[in-house]
Each structure stands twice: as C-alpha cells, then as structure tokens.
N, C-alpha and C positions, 0 to 999 in steps of 0.2 A: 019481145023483151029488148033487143037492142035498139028497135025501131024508138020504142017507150024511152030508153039510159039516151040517146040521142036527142030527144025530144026537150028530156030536162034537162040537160046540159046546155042546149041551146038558147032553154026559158036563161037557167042562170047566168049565164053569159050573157045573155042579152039585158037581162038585170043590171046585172054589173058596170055593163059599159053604158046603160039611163042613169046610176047612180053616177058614176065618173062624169059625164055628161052633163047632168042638175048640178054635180056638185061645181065644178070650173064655172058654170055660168051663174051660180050666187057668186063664185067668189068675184067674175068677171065682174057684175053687178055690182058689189061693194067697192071695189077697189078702181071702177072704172075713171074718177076723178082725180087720180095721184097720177102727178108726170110721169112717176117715174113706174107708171103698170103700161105696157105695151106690149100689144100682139098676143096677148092673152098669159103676160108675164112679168115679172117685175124686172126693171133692167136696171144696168148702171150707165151714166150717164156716157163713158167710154167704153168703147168696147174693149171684151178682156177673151184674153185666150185661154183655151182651155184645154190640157194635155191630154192627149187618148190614152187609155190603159197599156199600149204598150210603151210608151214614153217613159209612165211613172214608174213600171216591171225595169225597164233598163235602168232608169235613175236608182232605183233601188238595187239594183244588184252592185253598183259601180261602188253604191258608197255604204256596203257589208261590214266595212271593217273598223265605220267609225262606232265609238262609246255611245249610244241612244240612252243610256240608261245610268245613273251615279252608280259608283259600286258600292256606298256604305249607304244606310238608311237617310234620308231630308231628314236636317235637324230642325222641330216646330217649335217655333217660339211659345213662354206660357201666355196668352191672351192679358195684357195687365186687368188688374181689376175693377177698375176706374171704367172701362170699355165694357165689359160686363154688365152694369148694374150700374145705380144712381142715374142720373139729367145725363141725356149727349151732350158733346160738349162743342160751347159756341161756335170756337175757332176750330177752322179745316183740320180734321183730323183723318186719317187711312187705317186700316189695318186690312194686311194683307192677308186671306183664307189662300190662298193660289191661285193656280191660272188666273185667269178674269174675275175670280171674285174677290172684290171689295168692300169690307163694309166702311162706307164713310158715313165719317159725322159734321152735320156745319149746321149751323144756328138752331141747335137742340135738338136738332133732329136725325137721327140714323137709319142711314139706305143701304141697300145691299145691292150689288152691280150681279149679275151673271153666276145666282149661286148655283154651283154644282160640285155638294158635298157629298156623292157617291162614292164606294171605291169605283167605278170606272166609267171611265164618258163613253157609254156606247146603249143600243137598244135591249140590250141584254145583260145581265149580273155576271154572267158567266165567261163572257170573253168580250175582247176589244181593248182600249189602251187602257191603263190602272196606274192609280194614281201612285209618284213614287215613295209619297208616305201620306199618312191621312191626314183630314184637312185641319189645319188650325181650329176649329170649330164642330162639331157637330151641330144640325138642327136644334136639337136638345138643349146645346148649349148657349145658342145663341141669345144678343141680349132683345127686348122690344124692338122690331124692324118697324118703321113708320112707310117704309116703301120699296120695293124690288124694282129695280129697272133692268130690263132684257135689250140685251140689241140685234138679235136673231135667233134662230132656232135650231140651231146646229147641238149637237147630244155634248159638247163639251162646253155648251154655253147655259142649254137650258133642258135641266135635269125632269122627269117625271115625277121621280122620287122625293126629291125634294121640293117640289114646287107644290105636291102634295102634301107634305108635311109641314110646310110653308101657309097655307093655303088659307085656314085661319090664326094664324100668327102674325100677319099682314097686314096694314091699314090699306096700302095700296099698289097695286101693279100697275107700272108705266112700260108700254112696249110700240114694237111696231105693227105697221099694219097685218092682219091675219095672223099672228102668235098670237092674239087675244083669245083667238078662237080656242087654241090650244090650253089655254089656262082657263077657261071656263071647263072646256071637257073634260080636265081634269081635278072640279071639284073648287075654284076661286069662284067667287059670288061675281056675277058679270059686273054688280053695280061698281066694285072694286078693281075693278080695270078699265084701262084708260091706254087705247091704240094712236098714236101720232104716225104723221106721213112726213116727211121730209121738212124740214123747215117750218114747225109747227111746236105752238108752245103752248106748255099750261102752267097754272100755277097751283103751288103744293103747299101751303102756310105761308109761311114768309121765302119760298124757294119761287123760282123759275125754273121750269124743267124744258128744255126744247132736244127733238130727235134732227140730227144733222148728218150730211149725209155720209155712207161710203159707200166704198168699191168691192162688194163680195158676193156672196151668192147665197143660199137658202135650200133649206127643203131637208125631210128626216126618212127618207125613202125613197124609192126609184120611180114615183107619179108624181110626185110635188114638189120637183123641183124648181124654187123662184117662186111658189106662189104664194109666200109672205117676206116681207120686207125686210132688211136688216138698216141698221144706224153706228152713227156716235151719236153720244149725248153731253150733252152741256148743262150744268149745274147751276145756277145763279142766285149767291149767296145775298146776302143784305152788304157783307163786307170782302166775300172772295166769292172766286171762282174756278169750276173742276173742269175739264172736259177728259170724256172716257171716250177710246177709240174704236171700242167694239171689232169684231177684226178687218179688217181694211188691206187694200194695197194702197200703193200711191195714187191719187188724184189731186184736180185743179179744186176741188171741195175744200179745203185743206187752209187754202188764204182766204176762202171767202167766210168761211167759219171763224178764223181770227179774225179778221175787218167788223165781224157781226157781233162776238162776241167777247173776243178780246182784249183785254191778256187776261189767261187765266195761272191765276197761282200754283196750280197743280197738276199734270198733265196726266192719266192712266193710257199709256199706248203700247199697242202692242208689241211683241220682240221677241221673234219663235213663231216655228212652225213652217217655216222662210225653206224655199228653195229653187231654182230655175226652173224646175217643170210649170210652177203656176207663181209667175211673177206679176200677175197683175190683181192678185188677190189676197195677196200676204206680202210685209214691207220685208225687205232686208235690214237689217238694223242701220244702218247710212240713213236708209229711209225714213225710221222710226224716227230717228234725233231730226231728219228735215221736217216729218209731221212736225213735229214737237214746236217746233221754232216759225213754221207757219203758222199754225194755232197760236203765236205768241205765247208758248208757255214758258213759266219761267223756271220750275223744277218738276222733272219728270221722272216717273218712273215708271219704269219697265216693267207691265202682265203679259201672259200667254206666253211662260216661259216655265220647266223647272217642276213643272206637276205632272203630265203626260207625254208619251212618246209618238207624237202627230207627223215628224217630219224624216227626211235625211240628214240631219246633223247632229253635230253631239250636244248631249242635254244641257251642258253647261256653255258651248260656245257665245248663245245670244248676248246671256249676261258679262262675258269678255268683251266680246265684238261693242258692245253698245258703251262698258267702261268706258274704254279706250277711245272709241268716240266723243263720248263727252269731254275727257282729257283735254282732249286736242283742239276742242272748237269753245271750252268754256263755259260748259252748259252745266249748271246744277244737277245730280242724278243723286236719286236715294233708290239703293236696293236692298230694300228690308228683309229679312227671314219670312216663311210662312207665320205667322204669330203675331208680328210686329207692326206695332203702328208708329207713324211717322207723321210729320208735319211739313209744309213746304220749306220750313227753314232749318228742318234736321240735316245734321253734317251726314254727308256721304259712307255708311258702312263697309265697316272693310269686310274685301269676296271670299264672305263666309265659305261658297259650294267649292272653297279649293280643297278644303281640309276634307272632302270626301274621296278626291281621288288618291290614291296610295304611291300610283307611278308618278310623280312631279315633271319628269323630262318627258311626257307622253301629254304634259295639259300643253291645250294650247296659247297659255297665256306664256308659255316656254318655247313651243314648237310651233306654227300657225299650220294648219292643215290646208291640203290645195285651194280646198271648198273655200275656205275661212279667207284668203288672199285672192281670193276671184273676184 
C-alpha cells in the first residue's frame, strides 16, 4: 500500500511539473519576440530591486502607528447623468470609479482603464485589502463600455469578478502581453481581445491605442511571476490626448513616450502605494509630477490612491504630498471625488479627504510625518 500511495504521488508530481514545463515553454514560445521577455521572463528595461520579506516585516512594524485607513466613510460622488446614458462625449472627459479605474470618454467613445469593482483587490472575497468605500459604479451600473484597457495583472488592477461580468458588456479588451490569456479563461471571446507589446499600436474607431512602456512586475501567484507583461498606455484622440501610467516607478521611458507621443492633455499617474522598501517599482509623488511633465502632460491627475491599503503610509498622505507639489512647480492637478468627472481644463478641487479626519493637528497637511519629509 505505501509502495502503491508513493507511486502516485510520484505519477502526480511528475504530472505537474510536464504541466509547469509545457506550460512556461508556450508561453516561452509566444512571447519569445518582445524585447522586453528574457531568460524565460519579462524584464524591465533597468534593473529594479527587490526587498526580501524581512525588509518589508521591519518596514512595517517602524511605521505601525501611521493612519492606513480614513476614519469616516470615502464620500462617493453621484455619477452625473449625462456619463450614464445618451452618446459619450466628444471632448476628453474622466470620471474617476478609484484606484486605477477610469472610465474615459473622447470622440464618442467610453473606455474603462483597470476596472476592479470588487469589495477587495485580492484572490479571495474574504480577506486581503478592501475597498475604503464602494466603488462609484457598480458593473450593473455602468454605462455602454466600447473597450477595457488593462496594463497588468496585479488583483488590484485586474479583478476576476469583474472582468466576468464585464465579459459581455465589452466591445473590446486592449492588454498586454499574456493577460490575454487570462481573459479568455475567464469567459471574454478571444476575438475580443487584442495583446500589445511595448511600443505597439492599434487602432480603435477613430482612437490610437499604443501600450508604452514601465518599470513593475507581474504575476497573481507564486509560479508566475513576470510571465505577462505590464504597460502605460496612450490614448490618441482626433483632437486630445490621454496617457495612463499603469503602475510604474521612475524610468528613462518616461521622455521617450513624451517625444513620441506628446503633449498629452491629460495625464492618469499613479500616486500611492510608494515606499523605500520597493523604490524602483512605485513613484514617490516628486516622481509622479516628474512622470507627469516628461510625458509633457499638461493636467494631471492622481490614481492609485484613496481606495485600498497597499502600502506604509497614511491613506491620504499621497494626495497632500502631490497638492503641494504641483503648487510649487505650477503644474495643473484635478483631484476629483470617487464619482466625479472632470475635464483637462476643470479648476483644481478643494482636498475633499480632509473633512474625514476628525484630529486636524494629527493631518499631515498640519504636521508632516518623518516618512512624508524624507
């Protein structure tokens, strides 16, 4: 009998690791043409460091006692109704659902960037970060989507659940390389999907869609990691243009994407989630407004902030840190409510998330915390 329970164990394991096996050399297979797959991985074009668990255990105990979370509920904008229902409309329009997801509108047509209207970005319903109030939209609610653009695979970029309930509601899914796979499996019509590699372009109606590059990493599990591709993307109107940052750290990508694509009217970059254990894969906000201005953008706002608790610092710091920076160097910022949509030429709203903290001499728009002055 134990000879027998050894036997199979051995067949299954050995299964497992021909499945593991076949599978990395399709993917090898597929993806062996993109620069940026190497040594049986997708890279970034600099190399980025990467913290060991105990790094990130210290980092996280040091900074215990900052506010991760608002103390009153996120106030949601009501969706106007205009955005709902009737023709998208011509001129660049935003509304922001949270984090990363965007729905824009430009020359009649409405996209949706990185929806993930879950309560929580994680592999499971039951634990992981949650959202700090629900999302401006549900599926349900949302209006005609003409296209979902993804720019990697990360559980707080690109939901299950929603991409399923997505799935026929969609004209089309724009992603990068190997997420496609992932949205076929789960139930999008392959015809309806459309994988780009770095610096590659299609066209959408009257749009130019191109994936451009960043600096981050991949993978929804502990065998696949890197083994599909993440991006920015670039939007290209008849009369304006978007570019989204998908999450990024700082690279030299960044001026060659402005020289290519250049100026864009509206900038989606990230801002949150930022800390020294992993600087080369998320901006500090300094860095966010330097994207911003390489891309030649000329009014930005700030995602990947304000929905989830991904990082060490306080929920609302980014959206201070990044104010303040645009202040000082002259740069247009809209930072809208979840709900709200805005235009490149909307005046700057006043920081709504102050009115949730109760202690005023504890915000650090009053007090800067070490973190915050580092």
């Amino acid at each position: 009998m134990v000879i027998a329970f050894v036997l199979v164990a051995a067949f299954c394991l050995g299964l497992l690791a021909w499945h593991v096996i076949t599978k990395r050399s399709r993917v090898a297979r597929a993806h062996s043409g993109s620069p940026a797959w190497r040594n049986g991985r997708f890279r970034n074009v600099a190399n980025t460091r990467v913290a060991s668990l105990g790094e990130v255990w210290k980092t996280m105990r040091a900074h215990r006692g900052l506010r991760r979370k608002p103390q009153n509920p996120l106030p949601v904008a009501t969706v106007r109704a205009d955005v709902l229902s009737g023709p998208a409309s011509q001129a660049l329009q935003v509304t922001w659902l949270g984090h990363s997801s965007v729905l824009i509108e430009i020359d009649g047509l409405r996209l949706l960037t990185d929806p993930v209207l879950s309560a929580r970005a994680s592999p499971v319903p039951f634990a992981g970060p949650k959202r700090f109030a629900p999302p401006a939209l549900t599926v349900a609610q949302l209006p005609p989507i003409d296209a979902v653009i993804l720019s990697h695979d990360h559980y707080d970029h690109l939901d299950r659940d929603t991409i399923r309930a997505l799935a026929g509601r969609v004209g089309h899914f724009y992603t990068t390389l190997g997420v496609g796979q992932r949205l076929i499996a789960w139930g999008v019509d392959a015809k309806r999907v459309t994988e780009l590699d770095w610096w590659q372009e299609t066209r959408f109606g009257p749009l130019t869609l191109a994936a451009t590059p960043a600096q981050h990493f991949s993978g929804r599990g502990l065998r696949d990691g890197n083994l599909t591709l993440w991006a920015s993307w670039v939007v290209l109107g008849t009369h304006e243009r978007l570019f989204f940052s998908g999450d990024t750290g700082m690279h030299e990508g960044f001026s060659k994407i402005g020289e290519r694509y250049g100026p864009f009217d509206l900038t989606l970059v990230e801002c949150g989630a930022y800390n020294e254990t992993w600087p080369d894969v998320h901006m500090q906000p300094e860095q966010s407004l330097a994207a911003h201005q390489l891309v030649r953008g000329r009014t930005m706002m700030p995602v990947h902030w304000g929905t989830f608790d991904l990082a060490f610092h306080r929920w609302d710091e980014p959206a201070e840190r990044i104010r303040a920076l645009a202040a000082e160097q002259g740069v247009h910022l809209v930072q809208p409510r979840p709900g709200e949509t805005v235009r490149p030429d909307t005046a700057l709203q006043s920081p709504w998330w102050r009115a949730l903290e109760v202690n005023a001499v504890d915000h650090p728009s009053i007090k800067l915390t070490k973190e915050t002055t580092a």
